[in-house]
Every structure is written in C-alpha cells, then in structure tokens.
N, C-alpha and C positions, 0 to 999 in steps of 0.2 A: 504493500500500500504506500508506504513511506517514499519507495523509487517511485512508482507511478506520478504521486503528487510531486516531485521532482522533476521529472521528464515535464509533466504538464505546463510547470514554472517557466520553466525552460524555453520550452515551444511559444507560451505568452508573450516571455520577453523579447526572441527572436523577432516574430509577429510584431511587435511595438515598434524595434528598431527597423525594421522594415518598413514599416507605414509612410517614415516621412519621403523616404525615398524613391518609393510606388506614388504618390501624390504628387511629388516632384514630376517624373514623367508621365504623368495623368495629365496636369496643368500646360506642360511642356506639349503633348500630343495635342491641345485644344486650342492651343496660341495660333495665333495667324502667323503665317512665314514672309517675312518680306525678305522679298528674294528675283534678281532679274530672270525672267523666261527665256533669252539666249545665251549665248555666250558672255564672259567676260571680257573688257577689253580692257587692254594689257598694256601699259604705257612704262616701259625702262627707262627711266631718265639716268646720267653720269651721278656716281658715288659723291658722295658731303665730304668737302674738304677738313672736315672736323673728326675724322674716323668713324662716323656714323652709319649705320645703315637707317634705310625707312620703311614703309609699306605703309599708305591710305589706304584702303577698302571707300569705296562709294557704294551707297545705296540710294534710286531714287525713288521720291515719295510720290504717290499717285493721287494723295492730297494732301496737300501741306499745309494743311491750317494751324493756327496756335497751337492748339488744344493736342492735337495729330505728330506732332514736333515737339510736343514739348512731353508726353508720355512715350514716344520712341526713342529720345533720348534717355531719360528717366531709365527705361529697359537697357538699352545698351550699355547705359554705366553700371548698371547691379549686375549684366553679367562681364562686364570686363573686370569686377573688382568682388562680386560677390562671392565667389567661390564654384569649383567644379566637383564632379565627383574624386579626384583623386588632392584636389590641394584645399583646404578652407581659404577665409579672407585672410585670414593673417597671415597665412601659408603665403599665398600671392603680393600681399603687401611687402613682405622681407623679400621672396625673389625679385619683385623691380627693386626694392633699395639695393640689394647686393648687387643684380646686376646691371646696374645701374639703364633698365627701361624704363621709357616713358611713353604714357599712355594722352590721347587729347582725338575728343569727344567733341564735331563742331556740325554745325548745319549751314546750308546755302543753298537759299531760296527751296527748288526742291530734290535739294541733296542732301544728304547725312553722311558725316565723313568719321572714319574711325581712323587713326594715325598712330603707329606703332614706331618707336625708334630705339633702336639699342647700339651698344660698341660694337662694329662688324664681329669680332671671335666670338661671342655670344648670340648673335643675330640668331642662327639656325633652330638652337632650343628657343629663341624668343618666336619663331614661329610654328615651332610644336607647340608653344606654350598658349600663342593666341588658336591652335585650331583646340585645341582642348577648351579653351573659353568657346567658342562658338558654339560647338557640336556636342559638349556634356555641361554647359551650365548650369547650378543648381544655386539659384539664392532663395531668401526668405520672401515675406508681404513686407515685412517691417522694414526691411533694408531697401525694396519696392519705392513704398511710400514714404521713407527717409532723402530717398534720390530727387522724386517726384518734387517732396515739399522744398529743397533746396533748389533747384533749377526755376521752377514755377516764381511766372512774375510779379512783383507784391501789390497788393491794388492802392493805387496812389492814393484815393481818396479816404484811408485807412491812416497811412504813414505819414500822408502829407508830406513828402520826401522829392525833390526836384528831380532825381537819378531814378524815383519809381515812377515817373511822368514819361520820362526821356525813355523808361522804359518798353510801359506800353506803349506807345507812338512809335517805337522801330518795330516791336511786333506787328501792329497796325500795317503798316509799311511792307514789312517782310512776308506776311501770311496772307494767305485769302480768307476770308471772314468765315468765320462758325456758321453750320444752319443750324447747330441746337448748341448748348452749351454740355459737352456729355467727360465722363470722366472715367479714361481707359481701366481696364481691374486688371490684377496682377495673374504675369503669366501671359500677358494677351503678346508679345508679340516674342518671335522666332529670329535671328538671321541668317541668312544662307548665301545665297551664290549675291556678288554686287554686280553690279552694273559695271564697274568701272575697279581698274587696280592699280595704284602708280608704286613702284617701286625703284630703290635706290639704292645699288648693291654693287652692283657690278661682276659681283661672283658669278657666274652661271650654274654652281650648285646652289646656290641658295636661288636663284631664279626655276628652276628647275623645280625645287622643295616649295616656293610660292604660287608653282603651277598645280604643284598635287593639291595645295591646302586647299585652293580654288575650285578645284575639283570634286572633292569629297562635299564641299557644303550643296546642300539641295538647292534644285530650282523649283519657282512657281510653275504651278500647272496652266498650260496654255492648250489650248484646241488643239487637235491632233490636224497633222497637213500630210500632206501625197509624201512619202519617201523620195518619187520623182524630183519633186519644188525643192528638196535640201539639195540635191545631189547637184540639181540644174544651177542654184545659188553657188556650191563651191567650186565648180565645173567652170562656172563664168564669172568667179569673184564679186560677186557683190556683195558677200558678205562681207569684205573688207571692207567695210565702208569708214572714212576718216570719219572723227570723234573729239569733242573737244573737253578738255579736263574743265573738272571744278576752277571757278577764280579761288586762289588764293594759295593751289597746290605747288605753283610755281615764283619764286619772289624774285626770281633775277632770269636774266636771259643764259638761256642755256644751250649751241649751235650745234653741239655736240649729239643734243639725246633725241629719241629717236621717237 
C-alpha cells in the first residue's frame, strides 16, 4: 500500500511539472504566425569595421496600426529575453553579458526589425542561440504584460508630460488608425520565416548557418498554385526580383555590398 501511495505521489508530481510546459505549447500552437509566404530575401552587406558581426531579420506587418505594433513588439521582446526550453531568462541575460551580444527591437512604418550583433568568434553560437529563441520560446503572461506595459504609450492627458504628447503624435503619424481599440492576449503571436534578412559577416560559414536558420522557421500558408507557375518563375527569373531594405538598416554608403 505504502509503495503504491508512492508511485501515485510520484506520477502527480510529474503530471504538475509537466503542465506548464504542455500549456506553453498549447498557447504557442494557437498564436498567429507572422511569417512571409515566399522566400526570404537575403541582403550580404561588407563586415563592421569594429569586429562585429550582424543579422536584422524583417518582418512585414499587414496592418500596422498602434495597437498591432505595439503588442508585436511586446511579443518579440518576451521571446528574445524571456526564456526557451533549454536556457531561462537569466540563463540568457548572462550569455549576452558574457558574450558580449546585443539584442534591439525597432519598427518602421510597416516593418519590425529584430537586430542581433555579436564579436564575429562568437557570432555562430549567437545564431544557434537566436534560432532556439524563435523556434522553442517559452515565456510567462507576467513577463507578456511587463513588456506590453513598458513599450505602450502613456496617455498624455494622464501625465500631463510634453514627451507623452510628442509621443502620441508620432504614433499618430507612424500608424494607421485603430477600427476598435482591442488588446492582443498573450501567446497571440508566433515568428517564423521574415521577409527580409541583412547580414554582416563576411564569413561564408556563418552565411551559410544564417541560411539554414532561415530555413527551418515556418512560412504563412498561402493558396496553393500550378507547380508549372514556380518552375516557369525560376526558369525565367522573376523571382529575383530587386528589393529594397528597411530605412535605417544602412547608415553610411557602402559600394562594396551587394
């Protein structure tokens, strides 16, 4: 009797530690995935004269309102810093101090830009490090709605604050207006394939290792088309079609990249 009520113990507590886990990828299977439906396009620019490597990821937004942009950012900081299944957050906060990565979080118009930069000898694990952020995130609500409440714009007529005027007015400016005023719930959104990929390396393993990462993330589901129409697209190149980076990705003239 004694071992049964044992084993039972056992199995309960298992079952418990289990739970938050299974919920984690419950919430994670019901998030919207944003994620482009073609291909990636792949911009190599020449290596930082400061020993740095880079990688932007782009995703574009398919409506960019305040409200839309400012909880898809919220979500992408809780999973570049919340924790995955193999590191917690403080796990990840000592790997970028040690190795000295840095992580920045930016939007334009309707872009969302995630920017990864590390010392080139390190770069390669900083991008095993960001596909394990993508593809196994696990954060909390609390950490969610900590991100949320920090980014979100303060309402001026509240603070009375000159800087919280200045700030609604560039939202205003940068977003297309709300049709309801709604408030995303956590877990809602996914990332996967971007639109767009600038990296700064110059290695070709490492370009190489930032074509698999690209890789592996999912795309959105798009309408099925003729096998014919892909084949006739690469056959006659129009799928190369030129592309033009986010403003902001480039700060100087560069003759060199490609």
């Amino acid at each position: 009797m004694r071992a049964f009520r044992y084993l039972f113990a056992s199995a309960l507590l298992l079952f418990l530690c289990l739970l938050p886990a299974q919920q984690a990828r419950a919430d994670q299977a019901r998030a919207e995935l944003v994620a482009s439906t073609g291909k990636t396009d792949f911009a190599y620019l020449t290596p930082l004269r400061n020993g740095l490597s880079a990688i932007t990821l782009v995703w574009s937004i398919d409506r960019p309102t305040q409200d839309r942009i400012t909880t898809l950012t919220a979500s992408l900081s809780s999973i570049v810093s919340g924790g995955t299944s193999s590191r917690s957050p403080y796990e990840i906060s000592t790997f970028l101090r040690l190795k000295g990565v840095r992580q920045n979080i930016s939007s334009n118009g309707s872009n969302l830009l995630l920017t990864i930069s590390a010392p080139e000898d390190v770069f390669p694990e900083t991008l095993v490090h960001l596909e394990n952020l993508l593809l196994k995130p696990e954060y909390s609500k609390g950490w969610y709605a900590r991100e949320l409440q920090e980014i979100s714009p303060e309402n001026s007529s509240k603070t009375r604050r000159p800087s919280d005027v200045l700030d609604e007015v560039s939202y205003l400016l940068a977003f297309e207006p709300d049709d309801a005023a709604t408030v995303e719930s956590y877990g809602q959104f996914r990332f996967g394939r971007p639109s767009q990929a600038i990296l700064r390396s110059g290695d070709p393993k490492v370009e190489r290792r930032a074509t698999q990462l690209i890789n592996k993330l999912p795309k959105a589901k798009v309408e099925w088309e003729w096998p014919f129409a892909s084949w006739a697209n690469a056959l006659t190149g129009i799928e190369k079609h030129p592309f033009a980076l986010p403003t902001g990705t480039i700060h100087f003239a560069d003759p060199n990249s490609t």
